[in-house]
Every structure is written in C-alpha cells, then in structure tokens.
C-alpha positions, -999 to +999 in steps of 0.1 A: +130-101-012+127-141-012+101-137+015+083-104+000+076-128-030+066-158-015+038-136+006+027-121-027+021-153-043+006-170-006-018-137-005-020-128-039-019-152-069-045-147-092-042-171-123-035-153-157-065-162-168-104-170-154-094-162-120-117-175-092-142-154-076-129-168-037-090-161-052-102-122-061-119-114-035-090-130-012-065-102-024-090-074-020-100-084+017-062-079+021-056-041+005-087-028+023-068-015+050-051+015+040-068+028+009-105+032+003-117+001-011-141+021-037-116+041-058-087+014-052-110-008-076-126+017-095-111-001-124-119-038-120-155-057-114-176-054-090-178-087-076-211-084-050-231-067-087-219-096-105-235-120-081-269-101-085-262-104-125-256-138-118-286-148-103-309-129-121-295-143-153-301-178-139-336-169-128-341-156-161-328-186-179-349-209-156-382-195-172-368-194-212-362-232-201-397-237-184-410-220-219-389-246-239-400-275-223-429-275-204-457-290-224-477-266-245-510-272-228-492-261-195-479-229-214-513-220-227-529-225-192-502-203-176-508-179-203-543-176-202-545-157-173-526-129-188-537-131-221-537-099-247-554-085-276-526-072-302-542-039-318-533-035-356-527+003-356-532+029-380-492+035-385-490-003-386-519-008-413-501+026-432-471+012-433-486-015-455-477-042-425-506-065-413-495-080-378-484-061-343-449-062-336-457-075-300-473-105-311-450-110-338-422-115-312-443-135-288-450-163-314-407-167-313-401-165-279-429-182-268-424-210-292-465-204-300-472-232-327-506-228-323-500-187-330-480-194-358-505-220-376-535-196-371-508-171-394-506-192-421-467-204-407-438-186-421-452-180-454-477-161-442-460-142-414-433-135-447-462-115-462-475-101-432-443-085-429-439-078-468-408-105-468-398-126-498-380-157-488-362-149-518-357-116-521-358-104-489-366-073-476-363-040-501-336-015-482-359+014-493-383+007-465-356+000-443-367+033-417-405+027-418-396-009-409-375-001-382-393+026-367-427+001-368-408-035-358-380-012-335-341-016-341-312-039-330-303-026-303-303-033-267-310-008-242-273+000-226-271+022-194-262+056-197-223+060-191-208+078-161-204+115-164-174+134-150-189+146-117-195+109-105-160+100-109-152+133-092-173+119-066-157+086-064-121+100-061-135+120-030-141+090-015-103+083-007-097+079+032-068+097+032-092+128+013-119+124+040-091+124+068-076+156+052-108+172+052-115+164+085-079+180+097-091+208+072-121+215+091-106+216+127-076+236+113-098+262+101-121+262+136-091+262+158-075+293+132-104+315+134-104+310+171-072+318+180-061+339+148-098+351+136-105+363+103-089+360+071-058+345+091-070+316+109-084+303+071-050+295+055-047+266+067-070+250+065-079+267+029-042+256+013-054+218+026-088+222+007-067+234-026-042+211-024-078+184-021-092+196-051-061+198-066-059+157-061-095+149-067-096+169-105-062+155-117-077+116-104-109+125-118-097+134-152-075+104-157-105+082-147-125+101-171-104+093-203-099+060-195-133+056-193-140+070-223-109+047-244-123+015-225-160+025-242-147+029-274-127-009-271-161-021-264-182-009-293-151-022-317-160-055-303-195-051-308-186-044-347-203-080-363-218-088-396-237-111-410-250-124-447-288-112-457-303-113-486-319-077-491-332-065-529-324-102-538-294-101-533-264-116-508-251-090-489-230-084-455-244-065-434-239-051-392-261-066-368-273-028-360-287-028-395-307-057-387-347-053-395-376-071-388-384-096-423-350-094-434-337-132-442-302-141-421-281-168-437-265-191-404-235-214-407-212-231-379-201-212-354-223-183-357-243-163-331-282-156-338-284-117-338-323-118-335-353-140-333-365-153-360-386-186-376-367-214-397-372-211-434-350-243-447-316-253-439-294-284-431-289-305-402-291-276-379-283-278-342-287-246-320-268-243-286-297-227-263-270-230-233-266-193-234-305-185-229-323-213-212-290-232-193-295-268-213-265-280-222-284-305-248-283-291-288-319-282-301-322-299-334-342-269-360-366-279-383-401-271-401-418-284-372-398-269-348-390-235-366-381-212-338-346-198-336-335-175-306-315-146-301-282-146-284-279-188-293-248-206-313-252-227-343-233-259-332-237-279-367-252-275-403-265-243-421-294-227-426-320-199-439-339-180-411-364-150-412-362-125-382-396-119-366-384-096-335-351-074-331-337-056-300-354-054-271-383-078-282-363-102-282-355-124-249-318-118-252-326-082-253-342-083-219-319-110-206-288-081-213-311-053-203-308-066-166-273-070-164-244-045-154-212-047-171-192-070-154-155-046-159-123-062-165-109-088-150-080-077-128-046-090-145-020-109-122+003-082-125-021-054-114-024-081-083+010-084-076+012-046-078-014-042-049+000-066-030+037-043-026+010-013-020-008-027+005+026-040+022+045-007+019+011+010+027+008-010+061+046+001+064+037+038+061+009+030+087+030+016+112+056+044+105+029+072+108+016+058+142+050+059+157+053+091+143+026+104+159+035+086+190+068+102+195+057+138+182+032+136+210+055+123+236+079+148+225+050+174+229+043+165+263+074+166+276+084+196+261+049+217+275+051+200+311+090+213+317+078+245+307+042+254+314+029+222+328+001+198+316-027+217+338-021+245+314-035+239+277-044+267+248-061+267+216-027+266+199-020+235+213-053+220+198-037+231+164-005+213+175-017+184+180-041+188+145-004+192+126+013+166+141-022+141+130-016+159+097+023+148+096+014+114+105-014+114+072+019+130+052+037+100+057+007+077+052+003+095+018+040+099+009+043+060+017+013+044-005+026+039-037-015+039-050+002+045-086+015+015-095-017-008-098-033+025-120-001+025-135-009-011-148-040-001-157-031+032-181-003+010-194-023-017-204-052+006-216-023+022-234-011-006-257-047-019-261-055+015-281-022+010-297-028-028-310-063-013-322-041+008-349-025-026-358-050-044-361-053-063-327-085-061-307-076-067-272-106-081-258-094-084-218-066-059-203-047-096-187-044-108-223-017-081-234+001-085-204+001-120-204+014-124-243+042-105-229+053-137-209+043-156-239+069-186-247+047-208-273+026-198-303+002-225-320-008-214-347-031-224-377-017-224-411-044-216-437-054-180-435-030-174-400+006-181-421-010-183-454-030-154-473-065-171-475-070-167-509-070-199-526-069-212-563-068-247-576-037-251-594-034-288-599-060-315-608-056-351-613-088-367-630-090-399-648-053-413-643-044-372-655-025-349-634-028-310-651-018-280-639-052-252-642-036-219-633-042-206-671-073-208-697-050-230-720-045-253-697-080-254-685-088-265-727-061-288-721-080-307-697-115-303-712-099-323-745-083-348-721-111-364-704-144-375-716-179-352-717-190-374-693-165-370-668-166-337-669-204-333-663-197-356-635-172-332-622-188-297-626-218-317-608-199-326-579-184-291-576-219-274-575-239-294-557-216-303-534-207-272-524-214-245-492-201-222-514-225-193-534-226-171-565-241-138-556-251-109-576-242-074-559-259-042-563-236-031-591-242-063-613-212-082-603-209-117-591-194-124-563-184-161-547-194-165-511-180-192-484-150-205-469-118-202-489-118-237-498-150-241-512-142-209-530-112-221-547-131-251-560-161-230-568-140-204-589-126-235-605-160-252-615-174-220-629-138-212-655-149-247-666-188-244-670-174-213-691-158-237-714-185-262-714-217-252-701-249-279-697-279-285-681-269-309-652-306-308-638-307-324-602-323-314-568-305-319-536-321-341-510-298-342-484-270-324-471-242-331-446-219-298-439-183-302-432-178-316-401-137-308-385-141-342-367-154-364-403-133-342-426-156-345-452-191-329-466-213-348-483-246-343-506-272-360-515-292-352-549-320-367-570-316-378-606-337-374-635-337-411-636-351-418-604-319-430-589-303-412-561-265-401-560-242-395-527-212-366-536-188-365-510-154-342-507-130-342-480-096-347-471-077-371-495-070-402-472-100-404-461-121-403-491-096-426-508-101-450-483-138-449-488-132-456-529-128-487-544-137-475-581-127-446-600-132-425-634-113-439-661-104-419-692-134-432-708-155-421-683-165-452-668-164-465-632-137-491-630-123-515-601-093-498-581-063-519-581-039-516-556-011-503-578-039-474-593-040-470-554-003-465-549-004-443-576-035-421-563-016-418-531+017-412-547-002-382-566-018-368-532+020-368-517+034-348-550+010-326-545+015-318-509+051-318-513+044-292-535+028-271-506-007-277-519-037-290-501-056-318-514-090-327-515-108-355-534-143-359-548-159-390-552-195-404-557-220-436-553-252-438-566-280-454-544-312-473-554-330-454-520-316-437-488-330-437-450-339-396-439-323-403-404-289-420-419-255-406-420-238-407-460-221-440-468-183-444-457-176-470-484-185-479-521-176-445-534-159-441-570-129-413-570-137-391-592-108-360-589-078-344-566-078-311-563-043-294-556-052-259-539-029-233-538-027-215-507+010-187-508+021-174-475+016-136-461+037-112-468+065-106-436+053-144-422+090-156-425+103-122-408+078-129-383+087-162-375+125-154-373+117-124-348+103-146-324+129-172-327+153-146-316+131-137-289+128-174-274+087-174-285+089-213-299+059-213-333+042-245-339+021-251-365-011-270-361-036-279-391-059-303-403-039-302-436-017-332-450+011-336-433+034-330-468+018-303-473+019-285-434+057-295-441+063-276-465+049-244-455+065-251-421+103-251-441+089-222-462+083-196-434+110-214-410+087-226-382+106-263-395+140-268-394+169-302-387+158-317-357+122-309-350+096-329-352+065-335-376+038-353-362+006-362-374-026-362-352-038-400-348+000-406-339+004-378-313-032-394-297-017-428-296+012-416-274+015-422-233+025-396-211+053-404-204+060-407-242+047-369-250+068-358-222+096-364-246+082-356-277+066-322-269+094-301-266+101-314-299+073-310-319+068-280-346+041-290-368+009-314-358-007-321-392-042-339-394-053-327-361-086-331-347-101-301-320-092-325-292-057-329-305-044-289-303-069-289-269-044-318-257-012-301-266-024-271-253-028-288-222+001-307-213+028-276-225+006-258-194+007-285-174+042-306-179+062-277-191+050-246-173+047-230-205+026-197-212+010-210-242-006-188-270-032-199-294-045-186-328-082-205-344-107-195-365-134-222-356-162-233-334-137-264-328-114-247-316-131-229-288-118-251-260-082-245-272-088-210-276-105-211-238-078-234-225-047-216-236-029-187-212-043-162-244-065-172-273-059-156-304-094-154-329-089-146-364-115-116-370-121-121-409-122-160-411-135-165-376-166-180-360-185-160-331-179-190-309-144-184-317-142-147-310-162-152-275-136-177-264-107-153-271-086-128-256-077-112-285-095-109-318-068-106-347-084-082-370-066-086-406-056-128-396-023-123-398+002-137-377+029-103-380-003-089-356+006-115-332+037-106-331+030-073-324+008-082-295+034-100-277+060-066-284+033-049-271+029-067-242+069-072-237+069-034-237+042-031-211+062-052-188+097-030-196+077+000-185+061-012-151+093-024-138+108+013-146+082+030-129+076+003-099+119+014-093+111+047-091+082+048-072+093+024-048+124+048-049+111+076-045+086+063-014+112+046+008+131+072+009+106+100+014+090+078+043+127+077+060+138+112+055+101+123+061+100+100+098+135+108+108+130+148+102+094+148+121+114+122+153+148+148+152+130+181+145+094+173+158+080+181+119+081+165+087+104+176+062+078+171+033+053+191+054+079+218+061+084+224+027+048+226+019+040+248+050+028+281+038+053+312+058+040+309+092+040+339+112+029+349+148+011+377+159+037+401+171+055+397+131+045+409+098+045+391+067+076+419+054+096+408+079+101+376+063+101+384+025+145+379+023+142+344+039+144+319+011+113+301+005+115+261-003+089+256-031+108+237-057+087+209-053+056+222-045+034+202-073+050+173-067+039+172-032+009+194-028-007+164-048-001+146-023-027+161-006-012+182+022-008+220+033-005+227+071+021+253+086+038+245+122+058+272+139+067+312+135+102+314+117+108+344+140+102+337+173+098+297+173+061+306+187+032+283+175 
C-alpha cells in the first residue's frame, strides 16, 4: 500500500489548485495505455485546444496593444488602406438614430480621437444615439435599440447534442476491440453454422455494445446539460444604470447601446463605451491588450473597453458598442471553453485505474497465453496441428474475447467518473444553498479544509449598518431613535451641524436614488450607507442650503483607509473633507469642533479622551470612523489630500449585528477541527468583540493587529500563527501573508472568504477562495472558487459538509469497486487457466448447442442469468462449447 501511494504521488500529484500544464499532461501520458484516451477525459480540458486558445488570445492581444500604443499617425496610415464608408440606413434614420453602429464601435476600439472630435465628442455621440447623460436611455425604446446597435451577447458555440457523445463513447478501445471480435464471430458463424445460427454471437456482442454505449452516452448527456446550467448561473452579473433617470440595477444581457454604466473598484466593463466624468479612474487593460501598466481615464483619453477591471476611483461611462462589436466579443468568439480543471482526487483515482488496468492487461495476456497453449496441446494429442477447421478460428476468437473480459472486468473506468458525478452532484446541491461552485476541485478540496479566514463585516455580520453612536464636540450620543437625534441637534451649535451634514454629503460614494415607483433608495457600500441614512434623519430635522461644488475627489483606498473630498466654497476658499478609520484621521488632527463651533487647539488630554471614546466604542462592537476637515487657500490638480492639519470634526459608532446561525456555525466547525480566524480592517476592540460574540475568540488565542503581525520574523510567526484568531487593521498584503505561511510552514489547506479587489491575491493564493456574491467585486468573484451567493458564512459551512460528504462517498464506492474487480479478475483468470473459459463469460454465454442437438433438449438445464445486467455492460456475449456433447 506504502509503495501504491508513493507511485501515485511520484506519477500523479497534481496540486489542488492551478495545476501545471507539464504536471497534467504527465498523468495522462501515463493512463493512455489501457483506456481510450478520448472518452477517459471526456470530462476535463483539452490541453492541445487550449494551446491554440492560448495563442490566438495572445495574437489577438498583441494587436489591441499595437492599437493602444502605436502613435496615431501610424494607426491612420495602417488604416487608410482599408478605409470604409459607414451608410446611415433607412432603419437607422427610422429609428430616429443618426450614426452607423459600425462606426460607432470603431471610434472605441480604435481609440479614434480624430473620429470622435469630427462627432462633436461624447455630447454629441449622446444625441446621436438619443442618450441623456442624465437621464439615460428611455426603457421604451429598449428593442428598437437593441435590434439597431445589436445585444450583449457573445456568440457561444452551439452545445453538443446527444449523438456526438454517443459517438465519443464508441470510441472506447475495448468497444472497437469487441466489435472487431463481433465481426469475425459473426463471419466465422455463418460459415460454419450459416444462417440465422452463425449470427448469435456475434449479434448478443453487438447488444451487449449498444447496451454500453447508450447507458455512457446518457450519463454524459446530463452532466453536460447540469455543467451548462452552472455556467450561465455564473454569467448572472449586474450592474447600476441610470435608465428613465433613474438608478437602477440591471443584467449585463440587458445592456443597450446609449445606456449610461456607473463603475466603481473592482468592477469589470460589460461593454465599450466613452468616459463621461468620474474620479481618479485607473483601468486594468491586462485582460485585452497584455500591459500590465494601469491606463489612467480621462476627458482626453475617454475610451473604456470591454472585458477590462477598474483598478481605482469611480466613474460615469456611456456605452457606444455591445456584444460582438465589441473587441472582447471577438476576443471570446475565438476561444473554446477550456473545461474543468481535473481535481487531485480524480488524479489519484486514474492513477489506481491505470495500475489495476495494466494489472488486468498483464493478466489477460497470460490468459490468453495459456488458453492457447492449452488449445494446442489439447488439438495436437488428438487431431494434430496439420489439421485445422473453421471452428477452431472461432476458438481462438473466444478465447481473444476472454482475455478482453478480463481486461474489461479489471478496469475500474468508474471511479474517476465517479468523482466526476459526485462532484457535479454536490455542486447542483450547494446551488440550492446558496453556493456557486465555480471549479469541480474547489468542493473537493473544502472537504480537506482545516482553516477558514474569514471577513467580519457582511461575512459574520448582516451588512446592514446604522449609526448608533456619535461623539461630536466633546458629546457622545446615542442616535438609534428621533428623540435622540433632537437631542443632539440642541446639543451642538448650527454651525457644527452644517459642518457635519456637509461632510456627510459631499464626502460620500454613497447615492439617493428615485425608483420607478417614487421611492428613494440609498446606493453604495454599507458603510457609506449607514452614514448616509444618518445625514439625511438629520437634514430632516434641520434642512439648509450648504451650496458647494466638489473639485476633487479621492475614493477609499483599503491601503490609505481613508476617502477624501475636495469642494469649493462660496467664499472662494477651498475645503479638504476626509473620513476614514479613526487612528488614522486622529493622527492627522490637531484641532477640533468645540461646542461653540469653533476650531480649537487639541490638547493631549482632549486626545486621550478622543481615543478613550474610539476604544468605548469598539468595545462596544461598533466600528468607528472619524470626519475631519482643513480649509486651503489653493490646491495643486496632481496632489494627493493633505495628511496633517485637519480639525476632527465627529466619530461615528456603526452598528453592524451578527447573522443569524453565525455562532452555530462557528461551533460546528470547531467540533469538526476547521480552525476560524477572523481578519478585518476594523479596530481591533471592535473585531474583538464580535470575535467573543460568535466564539471564533476564546482564553488563550491571540489578537493581533496588522502593522504588528508585519513587524514579526519568521521565526517569530512560526510561533505565533497557530495562535492567532483575529488579525484586526489588516492591509491586502497582510491576510496574503498569512495565507501564505499556514500553506507553507504549516501544511495547512487554507480557505478564504473577501469581497474586494484587494483581496484577490488572497482569494488566488489560498487552497479555495471564497467571493461573497452580494458585496463582492468582479475581481473578486474571478479570483474564486466559490462564489457565496447570500455572504453568509453558514453557506461556507455548508460547502465544506458538502465536500466532506463527497469524500465519505468516493471512498465507499472506490472499496467496492476495487472489491468487486480484484476478485472478478482472480476468479475470472483462475476459472479460464483450470477450465479453459472464463467464469464471467460462461455465465454470459448464450445456450450453446451443436449441430446434432436441439434447443429442447436443453430447456431443464438451469440457466445462470442472475447477473446478466451487471455483466452484459461489461460489454461481452460469446458462447464456447455444446453442453451436450462438449463439441465446439
């Protein structure tokens, strides 16, 4: 057994996760032997296609790049060759639309300034196109538009009907070599037996075929058929448009040409379109042209391509070509899909077929061998070798026929389909619990799972926040009621509280929308939300015109912790808001809000006491995040926002309460040795106590905060890992580290849960990456395994059960098969060496019966078909000697 295992893992270790092409295509060279190589991966990628994909991608790639940076005088020369009218039409023109849909998408993709300029820019393609940059697009027009400007879709190829998996499980080599012995059976019956005789042979080997061929066929089939519906619930995305003026959330199939796309972090560009306005926004081209470098998007540079990432900042962007038009359309057009990756266990599984298969191979040689010697002798003591008949041609064919018996009885081809159907199994069951299992290895592998890090906020927590405590001007309140919300309007100045209410909105990602209905509707991260939600229950109780335009903006950065806004007084001065979390903005104040409303010097005991208030609040299990502002005589466009010289104005106290069954959770996989640790940004007070809360803290672990866990040595987090449950103040780099070192010191099958475009390289990095499907990023979801649908960590929970359960049930069926083959293969080689045919194919063998006996003769004798299914799948049917006479 020692040595069966170390051969596997010499011959065929495949990593749980982005497994080499040279370590895949290792392991198949080595099952090609027995099985056909077609159907024995008729479930996993086709390498060699892949390798076309790949370099057809890159060639594509290499010209978007050539586009995107070779100098426009180049581009026009190259172009001019192959230049072309664009027709207006008379469906265009009736439509009430004034440019071609061709040349609409070529000013995108082929980043056409000049094109765009002769337009009249975005404003002018916007009315080309009957767009409002603030309205939209109107939804009753939606058909005309698509049907004019074409859909968001990309042309798929057309799935694989029935008959061509029919056609793929007849090319098994044990089928061909069956139908081979099928077709000399049935020459040498009709020669020496003739007509209808000399077919029943051969005929019962042709049922028992088909027989084989429609039952593989058919499971192929509706596994096809589950794997195509996995992958349109990943292709399930939405995005935020504003359609009919209004904000609204939209799929990516609904997508139409003029309709206006609001981008954020961490979000994929469903179409092409032109930059309208936005904020610091960064594009990753990687995806289309192969440069690694961030495009920087502005008014000058407006163009914004399909199938790219927003790295940083936010923005507004019109779509000018959908589908197909675009170049990420005909980039996806060209490829195949890839399949799934095979999963170590599937590997593993081979590997004992292909040994026990090259087992039965040796066995059915020697089986052959000594039928034949036994033949020869046997004919030269009686009749001599000079002498040979047709019936000894069909000998000879039936003893060929035992030796395939025994190669088919000892394969054990089940178990890596076995995997397979398992796998495919639980990955429809998790989709009814709200699991999306992106790749088949990532069930299988959370089965091994022995370490969960997890977020807190949304993942433990319900993600539905409300401030609950504020401390303004030396004045801690709690706001969870209207009274106290007039409790706190009488307790600080007019002027503080305009300076408050102006911090909240402009400083803000968040957005009031108006839906269809006439209800308002707050838009943006939970956080923002919150603090949103909060700043409008107070303009309620004190409305006024705080008249200011923003000039700058700085979105929240995970690495900075902070946003910041710049906006433009009526005064002429300029003024720098700025929220983030608290030790860092205090640390950037040295003035705050008295209860006069005026800016005063902050002491050092005003400090302790600031600091004392942000630990209260924490303890309390509430995040905190301070506001504070500067004003500024002038600012530089290119400069970041100032990181000192702010005055405090507020701490906000958020209230974030944990799911429902979190605690339960937790405690189930304790008792099943799974260890939880939390990792957040938040305060490390306040990750505390939500780690005590839901039990993921208890005596004896270890609470560490991120700048203390980056200052450690080796050797140090050698010791402290095993230790820690909650990492609080973490940076992306930080739960990328630990992530690192529990695969790498510990031998740990690590599991990780984000929501991010940070935390992509965790997600990437870890054995399976959990995404959270409500609060998560693209990025996020593309670096996954498994998309969490509802963000809830009992769904994680399930996914490891599930994948626990998968494991259970492979080893019960590898025991029986392996069982149930080992011995057939003895009895079946000892029978045909002792008796000179195999017991499997006597029991199979139809009544044989010689010429001088009738078929009455032989209706009393008890006829072994007990196991007939069983066996006839295995694809045999061949009859050996008269039970009369002995006669052949």
């Amino acid at each position: 057994m020692e040595r069966l295992e170390s051969y596997l893992k010499e011959h065929f270790e495949v990593p749980a996760k982005n497994p080499s092409e040279e370590a895949q295509r290792r392991w198949r060279s080595a099952v090609g032997l027995v099985k056909n190589r077609r159907r024995r991966f008729r479930m996993v990628p086709d390498l060699d296609r892949r390798s076309q994909d790949e370099a057809q991608r890159q060639s594509v790639q290499e010209k978007i790049r050539l586009a995107l940076v070779v100098q426009k005088a180049a581009i026009t020369f190259i172009d001019g060759a192959k230049h072309k009218e664009y027709r207006i039409t008379e469906d265009i023109i009736k439509a009430g639309f004034s440019i071609n849909p061709d040349e609409l998408a070529s000013i995108t993709s082929k980043h056409d300034v000049k094109a765009l300029k002769m337009h009249g820019g975005a404003d002018g393609i916007s009315k080309k196109i009957r767009s409002s940059f603030d309205h939209g697009i109107s939804a009753n027009d939606l058909d005309t538009r698509q049907n004019i400007y074409g859909v968001n879709r990309y042309a798929e190829k057309p799935s694989r009907s029935f008959w061509m998996f029919v056609w793929d499980a007849l090319q098994d080599m044990t089928l061909i070599i069956l139908m081979v012995c099928a077709l000399v059976s049935a020459v040498v019956g009709l020669a020496s037996e003739g007509w209808p005789k000399g077919m029943y042979d051969g005929l019962g080997i042709i049922l028992s075929i088909l027989l084989v061929v429609m039952v593989t066929a058919i499971s192929d089939y509706r596994q096809s058929l589950q794997f195509k519906e996995l992958d349109n619930e990943k292709k399930k995305i939405f995005i935020h448009v504003t359609r009919d003026g209004s904000r609204q959330k939209i799929s990516i199939y609904d997508l139409a040409v003029g309709d206006i796309v609001h981008l954020s972090i961490g979000d994929q560009v469903p179409a092409d379109g032109l930059y309208i306005h936005g904020y610091s926004l960064l594009i990753d081209e990687s995806s289309l042209s192969g440069e690694s470098d961030p495009v920087y998007i502005s008014q000058d540079k407006p163009f914004i391509l399909a199938g790219t990432k927003v790295q940083d900042g936010s923005a507004k962007m019109m779509v000018t070509a959908v589908g197909m038009r675009t170049e990420w359309g005909r980039l996806m057009s060209t490829l195949s899909e890839g399949g799934e990756d095979e999963t170590p266990l599937q590997v593993k599984l081979n590997g004992v077929a292909t040994i026990i298969g090259k087992i039965g191979l040796m066995f059915a040689t020697l089986t052959f061998v000594v039928l034949m010697v036994r033949f020869l002798i046997e004919k030269g003591l009686t009749v001599g070798l000079s002498k040979w008949y047709s019936t000894d041609a069909l000998t000879i064919v039936n003893y060929f026929a035992t030796a395939v018996t025994i190669i088919v009885v000892a394969v054990p081809e089940g178990l890596p389909l076995a995997v397979t159907l398992s796998l495919a199994f639980a990955m429809k069951q998790l989709m009814n619990d709200k699991a999306l299992v992106r790749h088949l290895s990532a069930c299988e592998t959370m089965g091994s799972a022995g370490t969960i890090c997890t977020d807190k906020t949304g993942t433990l927590t319900t993600n539905h926040m409300v401030v609950e405590k504020i401390w303004i001007s030396e004045v801690s309140k709690s706001v969870t009621s209207n009274n106290s919300l007039e409790d706190l309007t009488s307790a600080i100045s007019p002027a503080t509280l305009s300076l408050l209410l102006q911090g909240i909105f402009e400083n803000t990602s968040a957005e009031l929308v108006t839906e269809k209905d006439g209800k308002q509707t707050v838009l943006g991260t939970p956080t923002e939300r919150a603090i949103f939600e909060f700043g409008l229950k107070l303009e309620g109780l004190d409305a006024e015109d705080r008249t200011c335009t923003k000039v700058k903006v700085e979105p929240f950065n995970s690495v900075k912790k902070k946003m910041a806004v710049l906006v433009s007084l009526q005064n002429g001065m300029y003024r720098w808001f700025t929220k983030g979390a608290s030790e860092i903005i205090v640390q950037m104040c040295d003035m705050m809000i008295d209860g006069d409303g005026n800016s005063v010097p902050l002491s050092e005991a005003q400090r302790k006491n600031i600091l004392d208030t942000i630990n209260s609040f924490a303890s309390d299990a509430l995040r905190t995040l301070c506001l504070a502002y500067k004003e500024v005589d002038d600012f530089e466009d290119d400069a970041d926002s100032p990181t000192s010289g702010f005055t405090l104005v507020s701490i906000f106290g958020i209230k974030d309460p944990l799911r429902p069954g979190v605690k339960d959770a937790v405690k189930a996989c304790m008792s099943a040795g799974i260890i939880v640790r939390m990792v957040t940004g938040d305060n490390i007070n306040t990750a505390k106590a939500i780690a005590k809360e839901c039990g993921i803290l208890t005596d004896g672990d270890v609470a560490i905060e991120g700048p203390e866990f980056r200052s450690k040595s080796p050797e140090e987090m050698r010791d402290i890992i095993p230790k820690i449950r909650v990492m609080a103040r973490s940076l992306p780099l930080d739960k990328h580290t630990l992530v690192t070192n529990l695969r790498g010191m510990f031998r740990e099958v690590v599991a990780v849960t984000g929501d991010g475009t940070n935390d992509a390289p965790a997600l990437h990095e870890a054995d399976i990456g959990l995404a959270m499907g409500i609060a998560g990023t693209e990025v996020a979801k593309e670096s996954a395994d498994v998309i969490v649908l509802d963000d809830n960590f009992t769904t994680i929970i399930n996914v490891a059960r599930w994948g626990r359960a998968v494991y259970i049930n492979i080893q019960k069926f590898v025991q029986f098969q392996l069982t149930v083959n080992i011995v057939a293969l003895v009895i079946n080689f000892v029978s045909a060496c002792i008796t000179g045919v195999g017991i499997i194919y006597s029991i199979l063998s139809p009544m044989p019966v010689c010429h001088d006996h009738s078929i009455s003769e032989f209706l009393d004798i008890p006829y072994r078909n007990d196991n007939i299914l069983t066996l006839v799948s295995q694809g045999v049917l061949l009859s050996q000697r008269c039970n009369c006479c002995g006669s052949i």
